[in-house]
FILUM-844034 format. One record per atom (N, C-alpha, C, O): residue number from 0; residue in one letter; chain; x, y, z. Coordinates in Angstrom, 3 decimals, padded with zeros to 6 digits. Layout:
% FILUM-844034
  num  residuo  cadena        c1        c2        c3
  NUM        A       A         X         Y         Z
...
END
This chain:
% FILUM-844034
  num  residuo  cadena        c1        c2        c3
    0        X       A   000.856  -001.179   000.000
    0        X       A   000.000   000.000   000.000
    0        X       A   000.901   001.241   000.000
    0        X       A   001.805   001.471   000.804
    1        X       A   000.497   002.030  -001.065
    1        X       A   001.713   003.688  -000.736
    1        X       A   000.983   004.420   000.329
    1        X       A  -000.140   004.383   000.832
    2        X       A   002.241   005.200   000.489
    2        X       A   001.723   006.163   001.415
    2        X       A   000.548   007.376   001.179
    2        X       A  -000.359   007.619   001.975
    3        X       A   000.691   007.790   000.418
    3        X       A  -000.341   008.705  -000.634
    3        X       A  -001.777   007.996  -000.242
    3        X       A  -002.766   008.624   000.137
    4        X       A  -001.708   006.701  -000.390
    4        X       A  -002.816   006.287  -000.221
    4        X       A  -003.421   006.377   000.794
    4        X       A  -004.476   006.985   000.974
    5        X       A  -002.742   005.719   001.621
    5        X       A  -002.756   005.690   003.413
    5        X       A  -003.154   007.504   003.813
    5        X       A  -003.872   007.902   004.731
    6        X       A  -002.694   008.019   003.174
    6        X       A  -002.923   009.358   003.635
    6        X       A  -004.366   009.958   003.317
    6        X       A  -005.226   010.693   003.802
    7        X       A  -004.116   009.263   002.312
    7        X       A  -005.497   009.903   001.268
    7        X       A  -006.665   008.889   002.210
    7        X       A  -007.592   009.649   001.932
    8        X       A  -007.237   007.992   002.933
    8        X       A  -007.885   007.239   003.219
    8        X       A  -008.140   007.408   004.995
    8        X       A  -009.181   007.111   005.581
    9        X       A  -006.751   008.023   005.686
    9        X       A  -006.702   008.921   006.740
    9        X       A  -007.618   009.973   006.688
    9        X       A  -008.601   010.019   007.428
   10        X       A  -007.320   010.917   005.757
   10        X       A  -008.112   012.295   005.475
   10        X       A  -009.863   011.983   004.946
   10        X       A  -010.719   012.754   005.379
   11        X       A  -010.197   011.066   004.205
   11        X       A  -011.472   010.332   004.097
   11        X       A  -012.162   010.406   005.366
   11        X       A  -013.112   011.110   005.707
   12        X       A  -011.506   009.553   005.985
   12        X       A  -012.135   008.785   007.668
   12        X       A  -012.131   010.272   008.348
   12        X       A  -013.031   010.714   009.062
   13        X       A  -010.927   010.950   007.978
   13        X       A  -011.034   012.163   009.350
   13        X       A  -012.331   013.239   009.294
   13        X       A  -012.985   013.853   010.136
   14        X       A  -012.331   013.096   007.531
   14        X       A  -013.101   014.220   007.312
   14        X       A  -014.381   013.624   007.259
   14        X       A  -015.266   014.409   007.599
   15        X       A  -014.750   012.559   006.964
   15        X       A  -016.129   011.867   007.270
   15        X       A  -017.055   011.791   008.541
   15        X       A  -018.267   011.898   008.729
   16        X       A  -015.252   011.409   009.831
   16        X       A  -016.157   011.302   011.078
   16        X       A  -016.725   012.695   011.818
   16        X       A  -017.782   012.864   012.425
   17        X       A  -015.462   013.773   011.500
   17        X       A  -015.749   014.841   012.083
   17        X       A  -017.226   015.479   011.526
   17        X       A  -018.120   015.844   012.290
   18        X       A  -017.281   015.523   010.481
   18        X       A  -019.121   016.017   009.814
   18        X       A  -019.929   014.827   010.653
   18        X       A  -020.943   015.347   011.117
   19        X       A  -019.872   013.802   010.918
   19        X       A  -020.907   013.381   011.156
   19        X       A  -020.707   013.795   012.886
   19        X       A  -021.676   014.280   013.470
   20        X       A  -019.797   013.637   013.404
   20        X       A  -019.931   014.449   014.670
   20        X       A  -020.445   015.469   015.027
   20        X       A  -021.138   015.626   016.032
   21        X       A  -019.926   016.837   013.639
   21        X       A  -020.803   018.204   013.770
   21        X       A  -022.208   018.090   013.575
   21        X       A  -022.960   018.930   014.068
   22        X       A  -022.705   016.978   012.797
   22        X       A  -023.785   017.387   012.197
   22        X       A  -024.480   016.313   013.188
   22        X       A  -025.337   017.068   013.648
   23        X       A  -024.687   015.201   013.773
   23        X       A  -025.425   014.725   014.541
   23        X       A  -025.356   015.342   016.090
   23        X       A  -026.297   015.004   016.808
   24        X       A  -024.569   016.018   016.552
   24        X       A  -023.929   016.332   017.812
   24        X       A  -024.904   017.543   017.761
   24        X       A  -025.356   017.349   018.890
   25        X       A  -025.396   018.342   017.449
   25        X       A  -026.257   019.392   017.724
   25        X       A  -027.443   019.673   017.848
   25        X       A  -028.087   019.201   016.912
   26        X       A  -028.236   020.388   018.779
   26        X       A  -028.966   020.218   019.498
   26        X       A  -029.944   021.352   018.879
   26        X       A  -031.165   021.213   018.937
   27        X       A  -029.316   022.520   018.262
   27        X       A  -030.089   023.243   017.047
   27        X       A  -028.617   023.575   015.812
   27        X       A  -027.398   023.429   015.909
   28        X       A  -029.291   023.938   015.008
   28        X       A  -028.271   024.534   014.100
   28        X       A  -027.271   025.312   014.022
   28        X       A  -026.233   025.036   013.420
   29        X       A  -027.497   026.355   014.627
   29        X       A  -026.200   027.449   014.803
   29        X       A  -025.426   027.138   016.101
   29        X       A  -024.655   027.921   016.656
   30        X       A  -025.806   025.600   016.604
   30        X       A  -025.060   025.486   017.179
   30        X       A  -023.334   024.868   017.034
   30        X       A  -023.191   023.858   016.344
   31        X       A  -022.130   025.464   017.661
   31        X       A  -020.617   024.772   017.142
   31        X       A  -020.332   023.979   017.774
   31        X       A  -021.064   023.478   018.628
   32        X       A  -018.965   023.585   017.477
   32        X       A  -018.112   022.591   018.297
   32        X       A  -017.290   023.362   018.953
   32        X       A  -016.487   022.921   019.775
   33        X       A  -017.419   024.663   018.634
   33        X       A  -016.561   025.726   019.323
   33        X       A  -017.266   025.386   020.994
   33        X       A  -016.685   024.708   021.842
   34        X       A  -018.632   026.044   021.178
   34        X       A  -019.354   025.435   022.274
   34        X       A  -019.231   024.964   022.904
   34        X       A  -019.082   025.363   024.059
   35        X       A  -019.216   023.509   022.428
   35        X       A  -019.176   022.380   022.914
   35        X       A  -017.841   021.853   023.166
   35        X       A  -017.858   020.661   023.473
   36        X       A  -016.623   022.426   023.124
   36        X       A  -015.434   022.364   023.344
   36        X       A  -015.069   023.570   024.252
   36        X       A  -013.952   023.306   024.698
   37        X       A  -015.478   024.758   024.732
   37        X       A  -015.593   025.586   025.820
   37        X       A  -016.297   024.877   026.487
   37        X       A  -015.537   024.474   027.368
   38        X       A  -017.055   024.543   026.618
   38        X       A  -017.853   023.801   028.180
   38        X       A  -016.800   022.520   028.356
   38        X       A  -016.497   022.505   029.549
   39        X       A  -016.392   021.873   027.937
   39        X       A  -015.735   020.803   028.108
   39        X       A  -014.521   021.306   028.844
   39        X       A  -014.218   020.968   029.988
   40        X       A  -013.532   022.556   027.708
   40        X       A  -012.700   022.862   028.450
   40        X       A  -012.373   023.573   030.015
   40        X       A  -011.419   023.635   030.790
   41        X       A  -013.879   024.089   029.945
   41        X       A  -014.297   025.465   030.941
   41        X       A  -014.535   023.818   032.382
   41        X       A  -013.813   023.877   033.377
   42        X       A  -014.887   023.387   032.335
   42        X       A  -015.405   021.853   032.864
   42        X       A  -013.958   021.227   033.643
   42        X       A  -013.683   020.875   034.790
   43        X       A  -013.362   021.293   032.584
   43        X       A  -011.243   020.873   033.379
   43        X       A  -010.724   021.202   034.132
   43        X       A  -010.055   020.672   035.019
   44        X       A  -011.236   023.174   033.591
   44        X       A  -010.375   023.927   034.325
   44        X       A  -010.925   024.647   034.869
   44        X       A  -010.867   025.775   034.378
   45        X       A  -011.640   024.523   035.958
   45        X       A  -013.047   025.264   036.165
   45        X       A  -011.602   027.076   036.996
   45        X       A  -010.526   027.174   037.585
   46        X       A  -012.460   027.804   036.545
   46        X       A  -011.842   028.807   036.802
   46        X       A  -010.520   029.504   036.090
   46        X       A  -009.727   030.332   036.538
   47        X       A  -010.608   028.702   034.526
   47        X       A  -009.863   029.581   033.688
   47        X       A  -010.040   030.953   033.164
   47        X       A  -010.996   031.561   033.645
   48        X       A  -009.337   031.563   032.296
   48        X       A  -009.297   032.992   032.189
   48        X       A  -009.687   032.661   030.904
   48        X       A  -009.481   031.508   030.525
   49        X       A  -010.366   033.691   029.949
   49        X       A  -010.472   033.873   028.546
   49        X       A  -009.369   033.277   027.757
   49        X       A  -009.612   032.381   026.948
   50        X       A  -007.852   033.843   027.999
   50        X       A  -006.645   033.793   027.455
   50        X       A  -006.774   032.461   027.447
   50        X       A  -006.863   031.868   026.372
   51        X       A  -006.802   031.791   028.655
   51        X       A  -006.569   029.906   028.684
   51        X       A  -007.706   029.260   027.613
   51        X       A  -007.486   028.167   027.090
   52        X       A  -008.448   029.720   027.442
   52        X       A  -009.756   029.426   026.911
   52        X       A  -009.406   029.260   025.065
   52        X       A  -009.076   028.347   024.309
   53        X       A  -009.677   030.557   024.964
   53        X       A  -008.526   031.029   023.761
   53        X       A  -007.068   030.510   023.194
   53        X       A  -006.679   030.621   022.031
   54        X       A  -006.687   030.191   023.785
   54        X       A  -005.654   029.108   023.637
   54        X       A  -006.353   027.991   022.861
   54        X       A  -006.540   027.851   021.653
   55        X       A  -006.823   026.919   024.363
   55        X       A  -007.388   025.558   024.046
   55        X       A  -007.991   025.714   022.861
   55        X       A  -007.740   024.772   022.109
   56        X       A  -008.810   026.677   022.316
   56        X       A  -009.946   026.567   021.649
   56        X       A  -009.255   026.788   019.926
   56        X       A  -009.595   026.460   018.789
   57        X       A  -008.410   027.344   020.401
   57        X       A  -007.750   028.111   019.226
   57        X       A  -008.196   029.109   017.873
   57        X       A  -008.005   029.171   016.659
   58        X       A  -008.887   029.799   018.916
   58        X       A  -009.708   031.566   018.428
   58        X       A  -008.742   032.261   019.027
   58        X       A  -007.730   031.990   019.673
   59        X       A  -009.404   033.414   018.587
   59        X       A  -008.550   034.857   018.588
   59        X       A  -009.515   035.173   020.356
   59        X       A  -010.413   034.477   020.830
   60        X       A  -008.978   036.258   020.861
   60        X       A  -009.204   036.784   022.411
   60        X       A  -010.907   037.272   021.916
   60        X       A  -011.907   037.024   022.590
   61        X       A  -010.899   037.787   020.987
   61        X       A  -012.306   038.362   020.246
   61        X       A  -013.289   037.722   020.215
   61        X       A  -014.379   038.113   020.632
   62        X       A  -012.936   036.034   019.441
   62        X       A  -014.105   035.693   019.409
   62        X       A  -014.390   034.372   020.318
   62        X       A  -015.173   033.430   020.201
   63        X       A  -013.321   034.759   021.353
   63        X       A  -013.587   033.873   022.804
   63        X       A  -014.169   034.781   023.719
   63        X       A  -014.670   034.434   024.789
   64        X       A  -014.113   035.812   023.347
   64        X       A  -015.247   036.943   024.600
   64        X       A  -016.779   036.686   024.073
   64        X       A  -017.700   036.521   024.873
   65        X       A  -016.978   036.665   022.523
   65        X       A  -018.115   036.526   022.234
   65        X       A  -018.831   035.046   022.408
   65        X       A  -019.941   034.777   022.867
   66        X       A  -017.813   034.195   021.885
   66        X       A  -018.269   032.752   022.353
   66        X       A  -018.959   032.928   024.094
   66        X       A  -020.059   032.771   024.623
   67        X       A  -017.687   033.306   024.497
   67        X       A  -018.273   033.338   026.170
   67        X       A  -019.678   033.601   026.195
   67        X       A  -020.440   032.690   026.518
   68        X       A  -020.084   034.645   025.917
   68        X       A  -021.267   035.874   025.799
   68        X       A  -022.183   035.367   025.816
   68        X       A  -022.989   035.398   026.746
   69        X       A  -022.329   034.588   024.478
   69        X       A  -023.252   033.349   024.255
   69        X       A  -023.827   032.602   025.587
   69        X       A  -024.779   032.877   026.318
   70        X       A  -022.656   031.311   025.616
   70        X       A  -022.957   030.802   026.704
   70        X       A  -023.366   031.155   027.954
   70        X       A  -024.006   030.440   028.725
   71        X       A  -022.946   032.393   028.165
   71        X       A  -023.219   033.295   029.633
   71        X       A  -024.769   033.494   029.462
   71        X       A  -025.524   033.231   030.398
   72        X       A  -025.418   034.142   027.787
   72        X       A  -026.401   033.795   028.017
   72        X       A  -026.966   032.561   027.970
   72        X       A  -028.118   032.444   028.388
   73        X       A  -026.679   032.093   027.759
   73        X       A  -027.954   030.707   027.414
   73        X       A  -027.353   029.742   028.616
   73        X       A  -027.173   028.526   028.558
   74        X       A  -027.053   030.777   029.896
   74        X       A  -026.951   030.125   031.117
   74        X       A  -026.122   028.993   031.046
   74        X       A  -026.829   028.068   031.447
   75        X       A  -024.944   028.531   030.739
   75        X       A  -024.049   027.586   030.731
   75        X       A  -022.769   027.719   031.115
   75        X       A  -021.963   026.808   031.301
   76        X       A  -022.561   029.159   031.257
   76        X       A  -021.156   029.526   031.599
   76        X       A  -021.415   030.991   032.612
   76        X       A  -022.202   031.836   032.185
   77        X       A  -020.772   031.198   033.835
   77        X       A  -020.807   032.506   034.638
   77        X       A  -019.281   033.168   034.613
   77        X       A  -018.312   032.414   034.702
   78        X       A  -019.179   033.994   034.540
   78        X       A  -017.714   034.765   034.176
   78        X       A  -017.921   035.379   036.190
   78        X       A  -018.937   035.770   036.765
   79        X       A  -016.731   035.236   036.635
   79        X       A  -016.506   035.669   037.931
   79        X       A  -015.187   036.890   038.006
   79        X       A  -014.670   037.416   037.020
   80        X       A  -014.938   037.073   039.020
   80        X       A  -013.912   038.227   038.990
   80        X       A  -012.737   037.508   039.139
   80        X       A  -012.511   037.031   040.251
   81        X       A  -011.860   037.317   038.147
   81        X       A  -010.381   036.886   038.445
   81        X       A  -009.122   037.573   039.018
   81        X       A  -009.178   038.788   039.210
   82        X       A  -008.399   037.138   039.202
   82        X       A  -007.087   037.003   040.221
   82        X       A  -006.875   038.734   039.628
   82        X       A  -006.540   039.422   040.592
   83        X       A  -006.953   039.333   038.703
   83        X       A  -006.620   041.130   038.894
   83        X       A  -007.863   041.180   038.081
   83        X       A  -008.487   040.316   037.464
   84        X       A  -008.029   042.424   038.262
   84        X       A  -008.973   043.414   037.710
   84        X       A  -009.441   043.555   036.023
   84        X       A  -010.291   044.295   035.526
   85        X       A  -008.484   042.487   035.336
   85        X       A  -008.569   042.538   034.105
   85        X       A  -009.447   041.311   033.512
   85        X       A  -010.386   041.183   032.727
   86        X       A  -008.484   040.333   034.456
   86        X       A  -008.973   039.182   033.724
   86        X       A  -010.675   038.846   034.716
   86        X       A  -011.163   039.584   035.572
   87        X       A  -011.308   037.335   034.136
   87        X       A  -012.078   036.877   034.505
   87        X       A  -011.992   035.044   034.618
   87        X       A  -011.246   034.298   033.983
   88        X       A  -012.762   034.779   035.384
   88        X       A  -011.972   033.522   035.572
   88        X       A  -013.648   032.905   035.500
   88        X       A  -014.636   033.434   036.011
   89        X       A  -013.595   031.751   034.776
   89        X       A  -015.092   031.300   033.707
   89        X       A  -015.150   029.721   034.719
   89        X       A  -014.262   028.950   035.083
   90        X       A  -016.639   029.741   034.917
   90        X       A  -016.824   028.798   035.431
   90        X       A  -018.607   028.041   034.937
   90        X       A  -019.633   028.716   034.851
   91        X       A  -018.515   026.669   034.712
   91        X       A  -019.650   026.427   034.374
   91        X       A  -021.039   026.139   035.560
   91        X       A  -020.930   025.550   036.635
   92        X       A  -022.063   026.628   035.095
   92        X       A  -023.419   026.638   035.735
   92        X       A  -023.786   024.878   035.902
   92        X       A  -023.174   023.897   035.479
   93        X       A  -024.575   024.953   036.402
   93        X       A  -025.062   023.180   036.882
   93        X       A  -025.293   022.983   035.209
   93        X       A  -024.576   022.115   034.712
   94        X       A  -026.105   023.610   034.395
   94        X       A  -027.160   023.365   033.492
   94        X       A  -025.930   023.528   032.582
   94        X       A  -026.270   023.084   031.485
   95        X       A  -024.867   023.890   032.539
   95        X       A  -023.571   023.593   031.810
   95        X       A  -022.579   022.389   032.231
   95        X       A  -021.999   021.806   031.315
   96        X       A  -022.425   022.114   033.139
   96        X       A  -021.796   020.861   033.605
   96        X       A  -022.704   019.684   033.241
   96        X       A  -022.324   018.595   032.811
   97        X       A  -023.815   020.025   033.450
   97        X       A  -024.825   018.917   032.668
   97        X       A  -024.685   018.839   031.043
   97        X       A  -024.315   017.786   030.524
   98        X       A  -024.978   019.932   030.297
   98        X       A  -024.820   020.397   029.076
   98        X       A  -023.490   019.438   028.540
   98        X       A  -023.676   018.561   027.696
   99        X       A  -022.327   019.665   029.040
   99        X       A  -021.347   019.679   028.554
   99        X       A  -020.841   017.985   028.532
   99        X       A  -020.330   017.358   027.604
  100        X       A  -021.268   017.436   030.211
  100        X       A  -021.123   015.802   030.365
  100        X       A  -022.082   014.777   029.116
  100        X       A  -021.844   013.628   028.744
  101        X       A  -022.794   015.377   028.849
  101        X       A  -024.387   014.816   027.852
  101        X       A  -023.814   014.846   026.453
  101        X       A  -023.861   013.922   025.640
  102        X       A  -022.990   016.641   026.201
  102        X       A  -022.341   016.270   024.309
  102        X       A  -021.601   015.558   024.484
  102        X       A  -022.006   014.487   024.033
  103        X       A  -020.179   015.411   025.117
  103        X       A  -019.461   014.736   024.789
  103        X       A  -019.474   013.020   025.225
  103        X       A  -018.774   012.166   024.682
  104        X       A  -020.356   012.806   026.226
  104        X       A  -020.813   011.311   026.239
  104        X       A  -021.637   010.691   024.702
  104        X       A  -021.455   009.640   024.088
  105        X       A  -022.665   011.950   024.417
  105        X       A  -023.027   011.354   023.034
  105        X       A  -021.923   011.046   022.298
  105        X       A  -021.908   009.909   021.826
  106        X       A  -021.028   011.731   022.082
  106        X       A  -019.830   011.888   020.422
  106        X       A  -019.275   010.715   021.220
  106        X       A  -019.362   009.825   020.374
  107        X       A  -018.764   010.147   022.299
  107        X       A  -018.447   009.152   022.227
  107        X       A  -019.482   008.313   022.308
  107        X       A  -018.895   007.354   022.810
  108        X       A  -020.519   007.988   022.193
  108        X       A  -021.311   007.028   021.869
  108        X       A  -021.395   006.796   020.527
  108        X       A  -021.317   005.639   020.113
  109        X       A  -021.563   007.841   019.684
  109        X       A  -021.903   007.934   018.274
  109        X       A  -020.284   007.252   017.918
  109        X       A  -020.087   006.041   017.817
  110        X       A  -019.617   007.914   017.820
  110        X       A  -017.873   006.918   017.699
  110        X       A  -017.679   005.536   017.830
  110        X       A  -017.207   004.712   017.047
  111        X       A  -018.325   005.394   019.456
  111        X       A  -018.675   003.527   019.313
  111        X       A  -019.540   002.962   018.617
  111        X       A  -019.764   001.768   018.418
  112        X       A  -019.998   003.840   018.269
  112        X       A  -021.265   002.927   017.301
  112        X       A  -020.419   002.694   015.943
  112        X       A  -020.451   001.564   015.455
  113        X       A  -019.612   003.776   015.264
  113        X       A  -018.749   003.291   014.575
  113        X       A  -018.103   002.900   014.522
  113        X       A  -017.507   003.012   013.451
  114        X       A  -017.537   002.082   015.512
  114        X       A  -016.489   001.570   015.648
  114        X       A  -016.898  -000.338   015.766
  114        X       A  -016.264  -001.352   015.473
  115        X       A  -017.996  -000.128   016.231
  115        X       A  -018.728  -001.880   016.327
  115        X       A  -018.112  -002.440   015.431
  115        X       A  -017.569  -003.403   015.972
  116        X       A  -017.760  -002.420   013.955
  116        X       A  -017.386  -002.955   013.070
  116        X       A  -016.455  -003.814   013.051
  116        X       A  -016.619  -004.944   012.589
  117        X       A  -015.206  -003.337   013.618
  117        X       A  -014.413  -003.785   014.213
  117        X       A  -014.112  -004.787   015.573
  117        X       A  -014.498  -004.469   016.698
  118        X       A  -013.304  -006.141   015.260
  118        X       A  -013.202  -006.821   016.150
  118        X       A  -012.443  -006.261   017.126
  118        X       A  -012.083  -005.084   017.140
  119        X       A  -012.190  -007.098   017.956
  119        X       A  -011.115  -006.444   019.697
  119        X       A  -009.875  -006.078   019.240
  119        X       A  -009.262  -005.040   019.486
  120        X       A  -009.450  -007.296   018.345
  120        X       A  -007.764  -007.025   018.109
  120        X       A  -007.518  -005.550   017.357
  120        X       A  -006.658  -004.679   017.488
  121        X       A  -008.987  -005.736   016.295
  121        X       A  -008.730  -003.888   015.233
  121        X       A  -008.662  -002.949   015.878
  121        X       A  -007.813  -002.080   015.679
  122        X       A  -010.127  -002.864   017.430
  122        X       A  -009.789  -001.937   018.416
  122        X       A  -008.242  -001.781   018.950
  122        X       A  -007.691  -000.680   018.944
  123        X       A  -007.654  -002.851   019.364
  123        X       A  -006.394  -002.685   019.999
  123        X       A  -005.355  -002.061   018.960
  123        X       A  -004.468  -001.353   019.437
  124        X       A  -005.398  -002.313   017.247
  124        X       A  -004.624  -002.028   016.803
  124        X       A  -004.784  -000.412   016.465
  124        X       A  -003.834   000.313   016.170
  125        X       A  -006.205   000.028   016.567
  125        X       A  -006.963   001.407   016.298
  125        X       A  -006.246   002.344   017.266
  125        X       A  -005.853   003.484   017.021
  126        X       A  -006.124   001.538   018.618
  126        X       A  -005.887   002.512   019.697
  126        X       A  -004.281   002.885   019.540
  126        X       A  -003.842   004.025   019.694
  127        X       A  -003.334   001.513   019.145
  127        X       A  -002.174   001.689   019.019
  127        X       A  -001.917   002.689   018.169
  127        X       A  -001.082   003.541   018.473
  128        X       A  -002.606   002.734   016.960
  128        X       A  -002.451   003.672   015.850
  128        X       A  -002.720   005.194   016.416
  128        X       A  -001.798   006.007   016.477
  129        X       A  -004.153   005.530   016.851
  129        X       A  -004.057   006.302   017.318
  129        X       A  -003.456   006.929   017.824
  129        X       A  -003.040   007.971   017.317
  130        X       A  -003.125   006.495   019.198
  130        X       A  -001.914   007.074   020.178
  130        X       A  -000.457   007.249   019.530
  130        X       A   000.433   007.868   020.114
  131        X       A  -000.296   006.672   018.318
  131        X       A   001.080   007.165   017.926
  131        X       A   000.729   008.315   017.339
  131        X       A   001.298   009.366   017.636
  132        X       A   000.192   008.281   016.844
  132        X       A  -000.469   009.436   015.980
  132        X       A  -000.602   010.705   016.760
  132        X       A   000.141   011.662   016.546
  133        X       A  -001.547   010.718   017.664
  133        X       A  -001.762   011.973   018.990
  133        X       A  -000.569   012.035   018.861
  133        X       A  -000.174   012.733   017.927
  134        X       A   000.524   011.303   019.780
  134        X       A   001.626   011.558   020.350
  134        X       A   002.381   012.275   019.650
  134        X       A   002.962   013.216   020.191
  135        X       A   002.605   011.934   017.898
  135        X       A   002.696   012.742   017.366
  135        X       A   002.858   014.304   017.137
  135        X       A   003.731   015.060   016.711
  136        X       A   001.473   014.407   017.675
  136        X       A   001.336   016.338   017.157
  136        X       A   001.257   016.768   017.980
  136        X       A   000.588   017.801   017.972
  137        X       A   001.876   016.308   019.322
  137        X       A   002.434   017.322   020.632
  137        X       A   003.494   017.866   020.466
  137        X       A   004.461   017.221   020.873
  138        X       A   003.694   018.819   020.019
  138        X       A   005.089   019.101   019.690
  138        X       A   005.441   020.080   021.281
  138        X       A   006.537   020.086   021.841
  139        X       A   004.274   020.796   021.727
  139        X       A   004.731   021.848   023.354
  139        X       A   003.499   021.279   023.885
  139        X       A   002.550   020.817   023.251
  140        X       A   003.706   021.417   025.530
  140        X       A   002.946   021.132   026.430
  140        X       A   001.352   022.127   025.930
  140        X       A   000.313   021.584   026.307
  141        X       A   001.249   022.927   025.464
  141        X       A   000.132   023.711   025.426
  141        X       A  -000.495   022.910   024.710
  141        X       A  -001.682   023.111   024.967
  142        X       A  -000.406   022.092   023.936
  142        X       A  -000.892   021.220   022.247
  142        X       A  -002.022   020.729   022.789
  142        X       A  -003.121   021.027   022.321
  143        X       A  -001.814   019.567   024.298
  143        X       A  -002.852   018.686   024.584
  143        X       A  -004.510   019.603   024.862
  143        X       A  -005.615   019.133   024.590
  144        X       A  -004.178   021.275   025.590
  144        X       A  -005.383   021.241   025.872
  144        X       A  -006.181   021.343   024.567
  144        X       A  -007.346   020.982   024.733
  145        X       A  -005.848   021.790   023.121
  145        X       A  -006.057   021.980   022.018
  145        X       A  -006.840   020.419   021.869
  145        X       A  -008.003   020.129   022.149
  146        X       A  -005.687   019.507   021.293
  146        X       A  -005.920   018.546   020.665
  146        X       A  -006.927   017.779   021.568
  146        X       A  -007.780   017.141   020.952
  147        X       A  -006.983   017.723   023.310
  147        X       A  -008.326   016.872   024.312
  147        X       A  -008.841   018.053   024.222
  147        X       A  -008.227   018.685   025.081
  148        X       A  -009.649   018.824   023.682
  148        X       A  -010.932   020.143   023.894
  148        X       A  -012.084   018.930   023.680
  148        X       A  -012.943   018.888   024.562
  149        X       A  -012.152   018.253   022.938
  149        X       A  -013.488   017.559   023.024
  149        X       A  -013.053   015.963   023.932
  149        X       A  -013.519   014.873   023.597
  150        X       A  -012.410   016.096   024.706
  150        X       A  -012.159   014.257   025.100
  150        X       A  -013.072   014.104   026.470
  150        X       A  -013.400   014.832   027.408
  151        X       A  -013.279   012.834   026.077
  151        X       A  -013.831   012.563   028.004
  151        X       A  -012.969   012.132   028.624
  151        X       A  -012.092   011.317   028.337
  152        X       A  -013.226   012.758   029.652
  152        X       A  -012.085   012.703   030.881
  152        X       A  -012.085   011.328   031.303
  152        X       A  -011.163   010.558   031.573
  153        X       A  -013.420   011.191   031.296
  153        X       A  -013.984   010.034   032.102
  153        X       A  -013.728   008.390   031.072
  153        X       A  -013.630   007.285   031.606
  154        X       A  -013.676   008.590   029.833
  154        X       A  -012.905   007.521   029.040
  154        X       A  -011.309   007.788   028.871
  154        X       A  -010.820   006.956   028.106
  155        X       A  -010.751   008.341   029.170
  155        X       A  -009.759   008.565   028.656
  155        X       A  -008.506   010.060   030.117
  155        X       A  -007.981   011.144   029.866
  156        X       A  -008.578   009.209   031.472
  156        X       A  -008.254   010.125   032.081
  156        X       A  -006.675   010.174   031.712
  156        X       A  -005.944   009.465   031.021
  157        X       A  -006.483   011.389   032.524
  157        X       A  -004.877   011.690   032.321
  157        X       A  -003.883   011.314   032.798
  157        X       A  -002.952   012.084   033.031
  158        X       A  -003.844   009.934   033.077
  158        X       A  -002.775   009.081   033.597
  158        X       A  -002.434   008.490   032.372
  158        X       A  -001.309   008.410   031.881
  159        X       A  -003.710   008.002   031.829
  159        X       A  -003.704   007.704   030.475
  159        X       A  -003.393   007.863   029.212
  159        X       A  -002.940   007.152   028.315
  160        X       A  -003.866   009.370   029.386
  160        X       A  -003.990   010.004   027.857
  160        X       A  -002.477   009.972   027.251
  160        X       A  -001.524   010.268   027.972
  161        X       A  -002.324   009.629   026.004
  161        X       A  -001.036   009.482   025.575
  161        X       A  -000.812   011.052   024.913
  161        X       A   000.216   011.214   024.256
  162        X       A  -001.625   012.051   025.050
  162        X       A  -001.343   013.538   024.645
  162        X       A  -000.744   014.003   025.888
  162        X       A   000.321   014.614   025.987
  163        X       A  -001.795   013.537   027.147
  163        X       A  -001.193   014.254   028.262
  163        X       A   000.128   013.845   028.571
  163        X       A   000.918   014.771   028.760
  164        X       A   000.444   013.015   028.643
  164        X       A   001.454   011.918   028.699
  164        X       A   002.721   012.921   028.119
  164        X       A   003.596   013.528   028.737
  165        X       A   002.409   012.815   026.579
  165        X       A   003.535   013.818   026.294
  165        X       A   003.689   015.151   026.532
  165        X       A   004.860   015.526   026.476
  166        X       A   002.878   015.981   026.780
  166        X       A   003.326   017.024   027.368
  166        X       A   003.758   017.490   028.354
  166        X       A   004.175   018.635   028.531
  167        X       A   003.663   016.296   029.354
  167        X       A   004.011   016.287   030.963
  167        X       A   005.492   015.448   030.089
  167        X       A   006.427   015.702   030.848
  168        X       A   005.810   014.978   029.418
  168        X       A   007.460   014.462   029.065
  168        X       A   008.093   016.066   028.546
  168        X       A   009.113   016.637   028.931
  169        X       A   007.033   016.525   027.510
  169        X       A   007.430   017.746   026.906
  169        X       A   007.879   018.630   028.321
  169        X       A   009.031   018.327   028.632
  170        X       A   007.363   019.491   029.115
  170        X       A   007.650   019.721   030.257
  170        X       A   008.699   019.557   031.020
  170        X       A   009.438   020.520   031.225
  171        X       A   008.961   018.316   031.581
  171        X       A   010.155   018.178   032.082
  171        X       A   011.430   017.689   031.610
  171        X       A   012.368   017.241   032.269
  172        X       A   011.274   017.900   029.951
  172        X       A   012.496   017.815   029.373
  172        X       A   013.275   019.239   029.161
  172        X       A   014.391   019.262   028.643
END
């Protein structure tokens, strides 16, 4: 098999699963994964700042104030007074900690459902693949909160995670 191919059949699967993630994962239309990856992240780190937010999410400071905005209204996120006078430190509402445990338990449900196909050993070889892969595109400790913005904690904690993994190597090298 060439590589071209392999690549070309990578980018298929990537770009196949992610649409069907966006597009079954929503609850109305204008809703994002931007969203739904702030509550998740806001969920980690309960009491991050915009900047941290903005980071993970990988928007501009602009349209992580407005993302916020959103959510602040539609009651899922409360902005509190942070550590100086500038910043704000974001924390999720019950009806967002709920919100947020519910998308990303679906997307991994919807994932296992695609994945049934596959026997135990393909899983084992899926996961191997995977994780080289993640491990891969850590190149700085900042990468993982990017690349886990949508992960469950709860499948996949951080003893585990082979992203977290490397950036805690990235770190103390």
């Amino acid at each position: 098999m060439s590589k071209l191919r392999t690549a070309n059949l990578l980018g298929a699967l990537a770009g196949e699963i992610a649409d069907r993630i966006e597009r079954e994962g929503k609850l109305h239309p204008n809703e994002t994964s931007s969203a739904t990856a702030a509550l998740n992240v806001i969920g980690f780190y309960e009491g991050c700042s915009n900047g941290a937010l903005s980071r993970a999410l990988g928007l501009s400071h602009t349209a992580t104030v407005r993302l916020v905005d959103k959510l602040e209204l539609s009651g899922l996120v409360r902005s509190e007074r942070g550590a100086d006078k500038r910043a704000v430190a974001l924390r999720l509402t019950r009806h967002g900690r709920e919100r947020a445990r519910a998308v990303i338990h679906d997307r991994c449900l919807r994932l296992g459902d695609l994945i049934e196909v596959l026997t135990p050993r393909q899983r084992r070889q899926l996961d191997d693949i995977a994780e080289a892969l993640l491990k891969s595109m850590v190149k700085a400790a900042q990468d993982a909160d990017h690349i886990c913005r949508l992960c469950d904690g709860a499948a996949c904690p951080t003893r585990q995670c082979p992203v977290h993994q490397k950036a805690v190597a990235l770190e103390t090298a």
